[in-house]
VEXDREN-2710 file (C-alpha; in Angstrom, 1 decimal):
% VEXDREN-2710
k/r/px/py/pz
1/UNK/-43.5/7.3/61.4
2/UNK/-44.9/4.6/63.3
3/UNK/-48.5/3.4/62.7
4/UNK/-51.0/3.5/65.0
5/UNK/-51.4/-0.5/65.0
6/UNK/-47.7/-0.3/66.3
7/UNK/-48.1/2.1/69.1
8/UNK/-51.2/0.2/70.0
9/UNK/-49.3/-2.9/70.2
10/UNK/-46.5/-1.6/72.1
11/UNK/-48.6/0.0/74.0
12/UNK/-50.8/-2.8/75.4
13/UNK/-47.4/-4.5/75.6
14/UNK/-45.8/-1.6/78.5
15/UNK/-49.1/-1.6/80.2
16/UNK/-48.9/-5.2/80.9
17/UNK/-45.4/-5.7/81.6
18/UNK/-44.8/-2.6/83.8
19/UNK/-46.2/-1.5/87.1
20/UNK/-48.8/-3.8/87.2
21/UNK/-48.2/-4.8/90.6
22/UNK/-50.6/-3.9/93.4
23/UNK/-48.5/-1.6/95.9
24/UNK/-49.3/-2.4/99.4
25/UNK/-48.3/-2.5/102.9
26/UNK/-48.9/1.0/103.2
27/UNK/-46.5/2.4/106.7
28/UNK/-48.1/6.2/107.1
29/UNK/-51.2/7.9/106.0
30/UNK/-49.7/9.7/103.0
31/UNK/-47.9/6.7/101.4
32/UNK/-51.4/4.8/102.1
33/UNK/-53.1/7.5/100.5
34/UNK/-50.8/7.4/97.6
35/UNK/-50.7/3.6/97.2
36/UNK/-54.8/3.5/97.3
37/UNK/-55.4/6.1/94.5
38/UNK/-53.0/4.4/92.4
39/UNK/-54.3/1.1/92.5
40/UNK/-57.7/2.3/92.0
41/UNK/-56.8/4.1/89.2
42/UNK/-54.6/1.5/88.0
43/UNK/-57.9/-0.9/88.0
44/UNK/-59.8/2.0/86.3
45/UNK/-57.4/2.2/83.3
46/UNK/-57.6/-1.7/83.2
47/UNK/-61.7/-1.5/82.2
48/UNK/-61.0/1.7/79.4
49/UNK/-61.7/4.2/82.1
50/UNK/-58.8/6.3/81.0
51/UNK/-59.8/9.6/82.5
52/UNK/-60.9/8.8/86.1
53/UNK/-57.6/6.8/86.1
54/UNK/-55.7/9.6/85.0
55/UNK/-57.3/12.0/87.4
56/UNK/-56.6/9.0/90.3
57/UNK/-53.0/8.8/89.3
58/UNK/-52.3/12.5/89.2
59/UNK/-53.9/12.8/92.9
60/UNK/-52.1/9.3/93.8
61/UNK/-49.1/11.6/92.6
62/UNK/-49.8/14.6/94.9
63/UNK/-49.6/12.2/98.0
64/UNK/-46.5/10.7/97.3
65/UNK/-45.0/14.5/96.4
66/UNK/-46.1/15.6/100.0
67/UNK/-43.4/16.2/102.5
68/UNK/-44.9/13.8/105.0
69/UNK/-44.6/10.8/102.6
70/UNK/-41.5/9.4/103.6
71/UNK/-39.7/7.0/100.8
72/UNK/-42.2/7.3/98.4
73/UNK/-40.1/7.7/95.1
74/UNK/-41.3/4.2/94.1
75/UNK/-44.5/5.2/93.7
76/UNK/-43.8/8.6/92.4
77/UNK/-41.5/6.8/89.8
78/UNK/-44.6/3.7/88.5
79/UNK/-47.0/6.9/88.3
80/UNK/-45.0/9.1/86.4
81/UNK/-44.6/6.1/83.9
82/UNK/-48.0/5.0/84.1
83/UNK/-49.8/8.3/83.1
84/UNK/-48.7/9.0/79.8
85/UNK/-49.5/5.5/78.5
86/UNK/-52.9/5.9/79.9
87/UNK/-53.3/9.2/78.0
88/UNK/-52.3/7.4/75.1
89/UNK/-54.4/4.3/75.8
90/UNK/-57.3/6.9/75.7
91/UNK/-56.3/8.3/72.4
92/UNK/-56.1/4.9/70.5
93/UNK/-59.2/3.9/72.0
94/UNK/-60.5/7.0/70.6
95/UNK/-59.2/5.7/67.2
96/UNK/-61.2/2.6/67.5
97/UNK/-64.5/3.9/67.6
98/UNK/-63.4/6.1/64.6
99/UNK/-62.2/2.8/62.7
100/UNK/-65.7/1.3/63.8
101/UNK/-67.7/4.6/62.6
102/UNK/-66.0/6.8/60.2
103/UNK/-67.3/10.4/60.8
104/UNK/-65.8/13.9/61.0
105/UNK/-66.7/14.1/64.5
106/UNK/-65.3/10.7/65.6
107/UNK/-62.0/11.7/64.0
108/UNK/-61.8/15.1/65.8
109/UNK/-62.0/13.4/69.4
110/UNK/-59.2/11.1/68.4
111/UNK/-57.6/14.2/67.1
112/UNK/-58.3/15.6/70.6
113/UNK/-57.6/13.4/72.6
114/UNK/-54.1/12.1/70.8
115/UNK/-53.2/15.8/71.1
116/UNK/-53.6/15.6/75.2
117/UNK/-51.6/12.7/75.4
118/UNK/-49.0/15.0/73.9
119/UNK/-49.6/17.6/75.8
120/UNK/-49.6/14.9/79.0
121/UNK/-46.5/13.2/77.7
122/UNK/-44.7/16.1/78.1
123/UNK/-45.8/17.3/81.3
124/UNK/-44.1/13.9/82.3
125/UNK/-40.8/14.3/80.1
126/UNK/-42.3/10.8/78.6
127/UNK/-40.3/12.0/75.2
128/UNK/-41.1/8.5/73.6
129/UNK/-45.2/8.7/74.1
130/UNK/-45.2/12.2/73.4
131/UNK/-43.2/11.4/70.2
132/UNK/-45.9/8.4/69.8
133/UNK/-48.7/10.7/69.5
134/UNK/-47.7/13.5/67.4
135/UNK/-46.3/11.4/64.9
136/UNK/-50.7/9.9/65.2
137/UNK/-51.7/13.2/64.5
138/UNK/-51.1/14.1/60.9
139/UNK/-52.2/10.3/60.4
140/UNK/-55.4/11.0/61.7
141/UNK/-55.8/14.4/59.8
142/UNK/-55.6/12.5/56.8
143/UNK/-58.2/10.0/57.5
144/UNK/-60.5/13.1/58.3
145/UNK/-60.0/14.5/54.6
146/UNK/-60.7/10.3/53.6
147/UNK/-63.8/11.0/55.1
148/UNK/-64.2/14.3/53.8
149/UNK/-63.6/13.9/50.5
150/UNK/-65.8/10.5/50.4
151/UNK/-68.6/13.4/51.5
152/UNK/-67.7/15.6/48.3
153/UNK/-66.6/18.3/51.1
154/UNK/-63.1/18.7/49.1
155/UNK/-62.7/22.2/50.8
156/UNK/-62.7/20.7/54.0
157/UNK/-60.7/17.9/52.5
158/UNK/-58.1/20.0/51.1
159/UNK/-57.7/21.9/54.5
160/UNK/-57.0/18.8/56.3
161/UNK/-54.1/17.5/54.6
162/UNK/-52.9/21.2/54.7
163/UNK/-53.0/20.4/58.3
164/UNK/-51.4/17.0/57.8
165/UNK/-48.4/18.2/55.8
166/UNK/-47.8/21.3/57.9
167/UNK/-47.1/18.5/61.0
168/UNK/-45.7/16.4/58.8
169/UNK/-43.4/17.8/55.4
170/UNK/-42.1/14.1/54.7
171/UNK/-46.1/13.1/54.5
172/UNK/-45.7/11.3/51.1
173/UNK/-49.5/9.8/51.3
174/UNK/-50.8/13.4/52.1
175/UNK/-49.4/14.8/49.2
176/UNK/-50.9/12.4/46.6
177/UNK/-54.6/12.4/48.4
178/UNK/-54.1/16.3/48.1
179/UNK/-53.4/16.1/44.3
180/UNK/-56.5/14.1/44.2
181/UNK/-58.3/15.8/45.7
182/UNK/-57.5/19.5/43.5
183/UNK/-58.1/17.2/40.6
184/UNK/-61.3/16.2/41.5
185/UNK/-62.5/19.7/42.4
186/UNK/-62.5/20.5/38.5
187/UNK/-62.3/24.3/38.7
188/UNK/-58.2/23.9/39.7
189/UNK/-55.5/24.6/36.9
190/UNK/-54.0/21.3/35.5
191/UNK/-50.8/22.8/36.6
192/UNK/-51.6/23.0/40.0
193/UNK/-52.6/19.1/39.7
194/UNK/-49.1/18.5/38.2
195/UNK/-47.8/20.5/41.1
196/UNK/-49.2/18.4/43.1
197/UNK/-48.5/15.2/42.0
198/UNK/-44.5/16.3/41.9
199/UNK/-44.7/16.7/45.4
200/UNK/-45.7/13.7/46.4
201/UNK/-43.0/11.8/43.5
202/UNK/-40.2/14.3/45.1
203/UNK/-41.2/13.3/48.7
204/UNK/-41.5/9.8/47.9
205/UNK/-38.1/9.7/46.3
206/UNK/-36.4/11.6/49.2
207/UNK/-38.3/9.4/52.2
208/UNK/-37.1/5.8/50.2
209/UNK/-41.1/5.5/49.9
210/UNK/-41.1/3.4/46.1
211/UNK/-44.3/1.9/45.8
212/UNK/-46.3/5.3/47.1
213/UNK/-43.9/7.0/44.2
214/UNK/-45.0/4.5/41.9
215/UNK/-48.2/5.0/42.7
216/UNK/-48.2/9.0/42.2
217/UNK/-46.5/8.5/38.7
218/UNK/-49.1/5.8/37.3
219/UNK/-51.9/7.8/38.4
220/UNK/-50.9/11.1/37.3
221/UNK/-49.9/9.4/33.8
222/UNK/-53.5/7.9/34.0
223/UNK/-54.9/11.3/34.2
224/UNK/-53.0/12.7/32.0
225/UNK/-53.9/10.1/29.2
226/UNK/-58.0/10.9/30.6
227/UNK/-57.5/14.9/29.3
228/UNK/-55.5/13.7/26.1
229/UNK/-59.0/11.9/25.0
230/UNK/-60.5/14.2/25.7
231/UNK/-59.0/16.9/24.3
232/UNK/-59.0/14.3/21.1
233/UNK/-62.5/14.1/21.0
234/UNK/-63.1/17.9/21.0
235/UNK/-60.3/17.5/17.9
236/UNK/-57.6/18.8/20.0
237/UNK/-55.0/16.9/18.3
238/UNK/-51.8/18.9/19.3
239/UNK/-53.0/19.3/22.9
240/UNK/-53.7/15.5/23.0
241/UNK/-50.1/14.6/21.7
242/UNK/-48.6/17.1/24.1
243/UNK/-50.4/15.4/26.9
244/UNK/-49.7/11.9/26.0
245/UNK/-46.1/12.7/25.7
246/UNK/-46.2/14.5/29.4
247/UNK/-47.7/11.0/30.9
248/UNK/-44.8/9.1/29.4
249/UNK/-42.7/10.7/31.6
250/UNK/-44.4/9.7/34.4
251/UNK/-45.3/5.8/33.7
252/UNK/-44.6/4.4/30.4
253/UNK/-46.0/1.0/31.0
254/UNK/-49.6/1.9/30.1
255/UNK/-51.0/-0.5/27.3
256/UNK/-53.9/2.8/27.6
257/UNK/-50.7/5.2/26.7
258/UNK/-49.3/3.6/24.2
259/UNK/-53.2/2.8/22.5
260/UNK/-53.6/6.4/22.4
261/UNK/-50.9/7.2/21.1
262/UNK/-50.8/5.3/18.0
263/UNK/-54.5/6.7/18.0
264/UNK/-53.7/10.5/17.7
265/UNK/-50.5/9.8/15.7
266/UNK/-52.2/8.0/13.2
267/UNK/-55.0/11.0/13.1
268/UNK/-52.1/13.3/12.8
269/UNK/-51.0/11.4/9.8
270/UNK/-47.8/10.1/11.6
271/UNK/-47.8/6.3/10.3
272/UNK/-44.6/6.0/11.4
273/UNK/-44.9/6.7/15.0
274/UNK/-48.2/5.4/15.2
275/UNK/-46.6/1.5/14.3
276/UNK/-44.1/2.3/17.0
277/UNK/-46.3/3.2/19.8
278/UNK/-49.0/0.1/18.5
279/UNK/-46.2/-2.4/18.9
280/UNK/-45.0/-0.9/22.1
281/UNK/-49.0/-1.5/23.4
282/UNK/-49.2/-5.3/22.0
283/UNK/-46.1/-6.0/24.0
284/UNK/-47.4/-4.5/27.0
285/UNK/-51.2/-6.2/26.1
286/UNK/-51.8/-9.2/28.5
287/UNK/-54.9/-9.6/27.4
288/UNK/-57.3/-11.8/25.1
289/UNK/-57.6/-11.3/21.4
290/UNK/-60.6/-9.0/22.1
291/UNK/-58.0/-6.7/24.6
292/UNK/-55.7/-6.7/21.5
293/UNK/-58.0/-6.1/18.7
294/UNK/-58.3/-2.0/19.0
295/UNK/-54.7/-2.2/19.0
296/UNK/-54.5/-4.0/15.9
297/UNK/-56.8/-1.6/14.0
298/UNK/-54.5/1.5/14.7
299/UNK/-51.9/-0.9/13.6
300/UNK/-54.0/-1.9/10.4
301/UNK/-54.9/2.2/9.7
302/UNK/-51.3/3.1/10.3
303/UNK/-49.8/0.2/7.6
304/UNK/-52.8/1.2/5.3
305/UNK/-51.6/4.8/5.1
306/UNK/-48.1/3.7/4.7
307/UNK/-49.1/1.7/1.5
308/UNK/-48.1/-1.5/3.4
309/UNK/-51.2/-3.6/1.6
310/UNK/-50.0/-7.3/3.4
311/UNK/-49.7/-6.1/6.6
312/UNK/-52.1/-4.0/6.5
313/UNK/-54.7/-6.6/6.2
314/UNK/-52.9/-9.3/8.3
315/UNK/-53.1/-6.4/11.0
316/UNK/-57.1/-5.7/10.7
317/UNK/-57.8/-9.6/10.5
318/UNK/-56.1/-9.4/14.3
319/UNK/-58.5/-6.4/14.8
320/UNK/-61.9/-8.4/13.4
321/UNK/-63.0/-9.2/17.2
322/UNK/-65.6/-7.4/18.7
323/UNK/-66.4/-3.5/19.1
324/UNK/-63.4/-3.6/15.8
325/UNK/-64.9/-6.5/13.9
326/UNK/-67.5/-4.2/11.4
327/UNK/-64.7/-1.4/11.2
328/UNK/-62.0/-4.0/10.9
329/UNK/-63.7/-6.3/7.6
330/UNK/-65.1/-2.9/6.0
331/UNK/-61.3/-1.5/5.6
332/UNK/-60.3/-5.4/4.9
333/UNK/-62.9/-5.5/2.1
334/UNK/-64.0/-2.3/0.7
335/UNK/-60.4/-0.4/0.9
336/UNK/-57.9/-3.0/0.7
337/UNK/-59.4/-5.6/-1.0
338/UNK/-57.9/-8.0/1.2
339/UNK/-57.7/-11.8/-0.7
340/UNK/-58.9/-13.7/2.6
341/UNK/-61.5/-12.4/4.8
342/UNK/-62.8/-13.8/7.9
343/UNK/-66.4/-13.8/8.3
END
């Protein structure tokens, strides 16, 4: 699908190089007819006044189609080319005052106006505009449920890139903004989110479309690890395992993911698997010892329970730093007795 910063640029690029040329010498009154409307509209389109040009160039075209206009396919042949541009010209500037003020209402005439340059196009047989400006369409369907959903209207929102996907199935971007935008409607069935999210990953895979995949996968694994918290803090152990485990399958680079896991594993009373998933987070850590030291302290609680006294205190030393440090020297003191503690 071409962008509408392309067609604009190829766009200004026809207008310029073809039919540009004044049309004169006029031999009879139809051809002079014909050759006067078109120039005036053809210096109306050049100051954005796409309409009155396009009405000029369509009654430009009704002189040169008269019987009495002898060899006048020329100009028949520049205006049939001309008009469909001009349609679009009017749709993209349309665009721009959207882009300058982003409102439901701006969008709409865009929407409207990109849909008569279809409808133009093809009264012209101009296959490659027409194609220009439906493939805007679903684009600019989902920037009105951007606009939408930055309103809390998610109803509206929704119904948008319904519209979006219907004119476009390969849509990738549509899908994910639509799993965003069930998910942040709350009353929606996590499924249905999931659902969702698949879409846009299956799309993505079939269109060649990587990084919007990628994108899909690391925010549905995001979410995913979100509920497993919370579902941990209402003591929801199961249901938090079970959800952490569902995000590796989406993106298992998350220092977040693996943090958690060790978390709920090591409330589970799985040591084991709690030192796995802690080491897997440190080597995914990038950050400072204060980024590392929750880390550390699952590490610390899952040695401890393993009866692994050494480690167990070099791991909560590593964990001393910060919102850890109280938690970190009370274990270190009080219920390992560790021989060196930092103050």
């Amino acid at each position: 699908m071409k962008t509408i910063n392309t067609i604009w640029i190829t766009l200004l690029t026809l207008i310029i190089s073809t039919g540009v040329t004044d049309l004169l010498q006029a031999q009879d009154d139809s051809r002079t007819n014909a050759v006067m409307a078109y120039n005036n509209a053809r210096e109306l389109a050049g100051i954005n006044e796409y309409l009155d040009a396009i009405e000029l160039y369509e009654e430009a075209l009704t002189f040169a189609r008269a019987d009495d206009c002898e060899d006048c396919g020329d100009i028949e042949e520049m205006i049939v080319g001309q008009v469909p541009r001009v349609y679009l010209a009017r749709g993209l500037q349309t665009f721009e005052n959207f882009r300058e003020e982003r409102t439901v209402e701006n969008v709409n005439r865009a929407i409207e106006h990109f849909e008569e340059a279809a409808e133009g196009a093809a009264r012209y047989n101009a296959t490659t505009v027409q194609g220009q400006a439906r493939g805007v369409i679903p684009q600019l369907y989902y920037q009105k449920s951007l606009v939408q959903y930055n309103e809390e209207d998610y109803e509206a929102a929704l119904a948008s890139l319904d519209t979006a996907i219907e004119l476009n199935e390969n849509y990738t971007l549509a899908y994910y903004q639509k799993a965003i935008v069930l998910n942040k409607m709350g009353e929606v069935e996590l499924d249905d989110v999931i659902a969702a999210f698949d879409r846009a990953i299956e799309v993505g895979l079939a269109t060649n479309q990587q990084e919007h995949v990628a994108t899909a996968q690391r925010r549905l694994s995001s979410e995913l690890v979100y509920r497993a918290v919370s579902l941990k803090d209402e003591d929801d152990l199961a249901g938090a395992l079970e959800m952490l485990e569902m995000a590796q399958d989406y993106d298992d680079s998350s220092v977040d993911l693996w943090y958690r896991l060790a978390e709920v594993q090591n409330l589970l009373g799985n040591a084991n698997s709690a030192l796995e998933s802690a080491n897997r987070a440190l080597e995914l850590e990038s950050g400072g010892v204060a980024d590392q030291a929750k880390i550390y302290f699952e590490l610390g609680q899952a040695y401890q329970a393993l009866e692994q006294v050494t480690n167990a205190c070099n791991a909560y030393e590593n964990a001393a730093y910060g919102d850890f440090r109280d938690s970190a020297l009370y274990e270190m003191e009080y219920e390992l007795e560790c021989e060196e503690i930092s103050s």
